[in-house]
C-alpha positions in Angstrom: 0.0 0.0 0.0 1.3 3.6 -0.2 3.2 5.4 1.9 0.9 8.3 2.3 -2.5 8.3 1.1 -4.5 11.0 -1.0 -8.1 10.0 0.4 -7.8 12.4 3.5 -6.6 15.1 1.3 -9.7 14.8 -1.0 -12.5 14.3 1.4 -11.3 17.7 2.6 -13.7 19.2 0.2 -10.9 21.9 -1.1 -8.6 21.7 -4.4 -5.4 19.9 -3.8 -2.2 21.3 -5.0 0.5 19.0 -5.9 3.8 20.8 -7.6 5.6 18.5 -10.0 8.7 17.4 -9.1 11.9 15.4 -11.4 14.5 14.1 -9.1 15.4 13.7 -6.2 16.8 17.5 -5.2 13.7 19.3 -6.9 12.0 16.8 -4.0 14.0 17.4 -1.4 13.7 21.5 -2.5 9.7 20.9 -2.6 9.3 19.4 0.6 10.5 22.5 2.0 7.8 24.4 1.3 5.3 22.1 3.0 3.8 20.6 -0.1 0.0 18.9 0.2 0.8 16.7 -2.5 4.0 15.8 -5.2 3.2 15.4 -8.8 6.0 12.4 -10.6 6.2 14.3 -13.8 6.9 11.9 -16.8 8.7 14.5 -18.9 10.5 16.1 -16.6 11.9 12.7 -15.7 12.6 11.4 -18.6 14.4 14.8 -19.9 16.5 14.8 -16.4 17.3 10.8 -16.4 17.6 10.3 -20.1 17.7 13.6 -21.7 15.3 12.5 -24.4 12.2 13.4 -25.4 8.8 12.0 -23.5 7.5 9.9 -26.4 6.9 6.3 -25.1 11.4 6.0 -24.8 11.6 5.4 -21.1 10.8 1.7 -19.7 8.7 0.8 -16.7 11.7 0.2 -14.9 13.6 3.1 -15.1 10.2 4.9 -14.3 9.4 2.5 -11.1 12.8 3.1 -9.9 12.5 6.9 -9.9 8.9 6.8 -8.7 10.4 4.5 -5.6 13.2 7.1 -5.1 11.0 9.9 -5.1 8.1 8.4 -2.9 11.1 7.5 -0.2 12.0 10.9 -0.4 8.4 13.0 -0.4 6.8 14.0 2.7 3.4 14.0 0.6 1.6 11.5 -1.0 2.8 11.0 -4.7 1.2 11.0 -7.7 3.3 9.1 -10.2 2.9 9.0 -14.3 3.0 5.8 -15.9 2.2 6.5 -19.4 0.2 3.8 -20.8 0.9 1.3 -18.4 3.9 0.2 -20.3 2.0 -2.6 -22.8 -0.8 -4.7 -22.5 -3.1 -5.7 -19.7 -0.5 -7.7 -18.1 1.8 -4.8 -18.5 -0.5 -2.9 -16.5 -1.1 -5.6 -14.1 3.0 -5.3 -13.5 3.0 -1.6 -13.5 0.1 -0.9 -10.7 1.9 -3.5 -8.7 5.4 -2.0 -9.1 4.3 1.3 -8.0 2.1 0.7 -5.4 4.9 -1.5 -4.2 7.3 1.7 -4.6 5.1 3.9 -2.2 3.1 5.6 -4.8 -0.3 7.4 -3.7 -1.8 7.0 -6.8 -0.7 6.2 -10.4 -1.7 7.7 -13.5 -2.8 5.9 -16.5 -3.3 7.1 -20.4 -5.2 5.9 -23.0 -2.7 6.8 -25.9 -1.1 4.6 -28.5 2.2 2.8 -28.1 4.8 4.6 -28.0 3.2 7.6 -26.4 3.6 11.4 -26.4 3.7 14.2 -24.3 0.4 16.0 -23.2 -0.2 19.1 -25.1 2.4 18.6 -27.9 0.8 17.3 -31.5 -0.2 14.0 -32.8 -1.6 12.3 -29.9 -3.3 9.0 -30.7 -5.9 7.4 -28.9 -6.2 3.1 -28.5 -10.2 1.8 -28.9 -12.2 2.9 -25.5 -12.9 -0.8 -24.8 -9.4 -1.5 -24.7 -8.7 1.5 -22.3 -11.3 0.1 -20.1 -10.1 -3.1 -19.8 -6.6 -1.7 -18.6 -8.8 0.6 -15.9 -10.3 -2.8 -14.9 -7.2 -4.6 -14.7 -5.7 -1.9 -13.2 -8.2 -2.0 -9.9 -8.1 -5.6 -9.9 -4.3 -5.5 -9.9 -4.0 -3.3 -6.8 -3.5 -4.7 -3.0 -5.1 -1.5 -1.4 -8.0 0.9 -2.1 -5.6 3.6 -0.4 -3.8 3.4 -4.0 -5.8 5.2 -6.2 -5.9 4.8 -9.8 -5.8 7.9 -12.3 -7.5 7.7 -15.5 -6.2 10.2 -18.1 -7.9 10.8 -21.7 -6.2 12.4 -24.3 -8.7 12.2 -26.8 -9.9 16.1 -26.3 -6.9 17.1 -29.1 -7.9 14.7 -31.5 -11.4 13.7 -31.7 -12.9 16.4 -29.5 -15.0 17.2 -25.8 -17.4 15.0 -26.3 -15.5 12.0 -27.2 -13.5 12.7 -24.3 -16.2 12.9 -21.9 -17.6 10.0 -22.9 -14.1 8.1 -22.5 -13.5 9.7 -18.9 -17.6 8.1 -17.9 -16.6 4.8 -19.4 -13.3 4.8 -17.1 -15.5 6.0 -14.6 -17.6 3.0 -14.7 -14.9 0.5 -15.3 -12.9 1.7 -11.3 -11.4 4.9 -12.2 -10.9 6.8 -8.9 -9.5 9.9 -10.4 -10.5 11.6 -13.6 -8.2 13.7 -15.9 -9.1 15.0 -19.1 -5.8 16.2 -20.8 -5.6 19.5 -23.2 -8.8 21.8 -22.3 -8.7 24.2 -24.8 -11.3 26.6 -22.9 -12.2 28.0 -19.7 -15.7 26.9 -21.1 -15.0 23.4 -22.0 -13.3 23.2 -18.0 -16.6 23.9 -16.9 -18.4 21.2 -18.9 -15.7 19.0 -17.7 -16.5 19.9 -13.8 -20.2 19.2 -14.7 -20.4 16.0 -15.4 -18.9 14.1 -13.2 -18.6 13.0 -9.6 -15.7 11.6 -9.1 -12.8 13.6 -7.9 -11.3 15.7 -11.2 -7.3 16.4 -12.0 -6.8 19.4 -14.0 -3.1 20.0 -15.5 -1.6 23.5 -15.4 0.9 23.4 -17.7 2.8 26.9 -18.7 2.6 27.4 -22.3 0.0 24.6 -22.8 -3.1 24.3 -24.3 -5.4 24.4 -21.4 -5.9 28.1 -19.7 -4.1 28.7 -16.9 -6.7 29.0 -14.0 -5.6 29.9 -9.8 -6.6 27.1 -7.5 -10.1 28.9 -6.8 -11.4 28.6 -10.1 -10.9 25.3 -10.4 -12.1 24.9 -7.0 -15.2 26.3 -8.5 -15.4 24.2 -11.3 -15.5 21.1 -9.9 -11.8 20.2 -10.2 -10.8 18.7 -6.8 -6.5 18.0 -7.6 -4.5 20.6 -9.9 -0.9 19.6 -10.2 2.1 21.9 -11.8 4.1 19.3 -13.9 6.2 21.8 -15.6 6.5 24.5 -13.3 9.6 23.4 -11.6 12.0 22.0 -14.5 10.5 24.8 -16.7 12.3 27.3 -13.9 15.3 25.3 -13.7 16.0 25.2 -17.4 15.7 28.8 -17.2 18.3 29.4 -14.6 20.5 27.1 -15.7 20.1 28.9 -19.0 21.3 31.7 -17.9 24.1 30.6 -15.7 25.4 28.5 -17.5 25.4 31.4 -21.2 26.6 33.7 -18.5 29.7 32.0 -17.3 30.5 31.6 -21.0 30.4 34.7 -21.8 32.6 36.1 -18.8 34.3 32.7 -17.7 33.1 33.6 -14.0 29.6 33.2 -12.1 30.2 36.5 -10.4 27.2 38.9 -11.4 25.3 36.4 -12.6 22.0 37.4 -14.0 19.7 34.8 -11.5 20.0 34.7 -7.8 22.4 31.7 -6.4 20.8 28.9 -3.7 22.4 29.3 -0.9 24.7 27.1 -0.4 24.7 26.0 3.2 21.3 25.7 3.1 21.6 23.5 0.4 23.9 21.0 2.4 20.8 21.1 5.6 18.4 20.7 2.7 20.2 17.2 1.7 21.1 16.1 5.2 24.7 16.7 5.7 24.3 17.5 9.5 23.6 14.3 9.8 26.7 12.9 8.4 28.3 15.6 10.1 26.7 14.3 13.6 27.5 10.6 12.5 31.3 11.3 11.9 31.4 13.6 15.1 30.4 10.5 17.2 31.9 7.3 15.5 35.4 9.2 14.9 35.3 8.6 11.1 36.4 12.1 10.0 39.7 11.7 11.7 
């Protein structure tokens, strides 16, 4: 079962906020800030483990083992992307398994074509909604808990519209989808019909320079969305400071003036537990 669950969180009755995080430091510099939730983003991951593109490259195991490493690590309950389950049903069957195994809160499931593609890039294909279904199924069977909640992410909207969409996210519904997520809104509007018609708890993905419109937690509060999570946020920063570190220590050979602030960098050595190893080699003599 998980380490933390996310059924407290939601029966709060208020939208959940869960930050996406790529490694382990981006986790360590998130729990810092008293996070209700932490969002396992599948492209930052892949960009900061493989530095390749999120298009169906990385295997289930290299996305377990960062999903274990990152639960271990979280002090909230993690929401972890699995793509599309990695294969067939029995693929799926392994997947939900390996991840609940790993910690996970709750594991996120899409219903594109093998190999997949990123959420609100181009070209996004869907498989047959009966097949999606049975994966939901087998995905709910496959799990040891009911703490370990199952995510089930359309991206249909792009490609054959709302309404096809909706109609996908009911059928998951119905087949033991806890979680709903309709990928790629396109409108504030279409949010709204989204929040309308359905029960279940609903995930909405803020993602900066996406398709969908960038709404503050209270609106989506208000339309019916009870988990919003920031995938892109944090690497999308990163890159940027890197960006400019890195282009201005090439230009003047030296970090000094550089155009973004600096971590500090004591706090960065608390932040990743070197008082601990400080204390250990105080007391067993080992720094001698």
């Amino acid at each position: 079962m998980p380490r933390q669950s996310l059924k407290p969180l939601l029966s709060r009755g208020r939208c959940l906020v869960a930050p996406g995080v790529f490694d382990l430091l981006s986790t360590h510099i998130l729990n810092q800030h008293g996070a209700e939730a932490t969002y396992m983003t599948g492209f930052g991951v892949v960009a900061s483990c493989l530095g390749l593109p999120d298009a169906g490259i990385a295997t289930y195991t290299e996305m377990v083992d960062r999903a274990r490493r990152i639960a271990e690590f979280s002090k909230a309950p993690l929401i972890a992307d699995a793509d599309t389950g990695y294969g067939g049903l029995l693929n799926v069957r392994h997947t939900v398994r390996g991840y609940e195994a790993a910690g996970v809160a709750a594991i996120q499931l899409e219903d594109q074509e093998f190999p997949k593609k990123c959420g609100h890039t181009p070209g996004r294909r869907v498989i047959p909604l009966a097949d999606m279904v049975r994966k939901i199924e087998v995905a709910a069977d496959s799990r040891s808990s009911a703490d370990f909640l199952i995510i089930a992410r359309t991206d249909s909207r792009t490609s054959l519209g709302l309404d096809e969409a909706l109609k996908r996210a009911e059928a998951y519904a119905k087949a033991g989808a806890d979680i709903l997520f309709v990928e790629s809104p396109e409108t504030e509007a279409e949010m709204e019909q989204i929040g309308r018609s359905f029960h279940q708890p609903l995930l909405a993905n803020m993602v900066d320079g996406g398709m969908t419109p960038m709404l503050t937690r209270d609106r989506l509060a208000e339309l019916g969305f009870q988990i919003v999570i920031y995938p892109a946020a944090g690497f999308l920063a990163t890159a940027s400071a890197l960006d400019r570190m890195y282009g201005h220590i090439a230009a003047t050979g030296s970090s000094l003036g550089a155009p973004v602030p600096v971590f500090d960098f004591n706090k960065l050595t608390e932040i990743m537990g070197f008082p601990d190893i400080h204390a250990f080699e105080s007391r067993w003599g080992t720094n001698r």
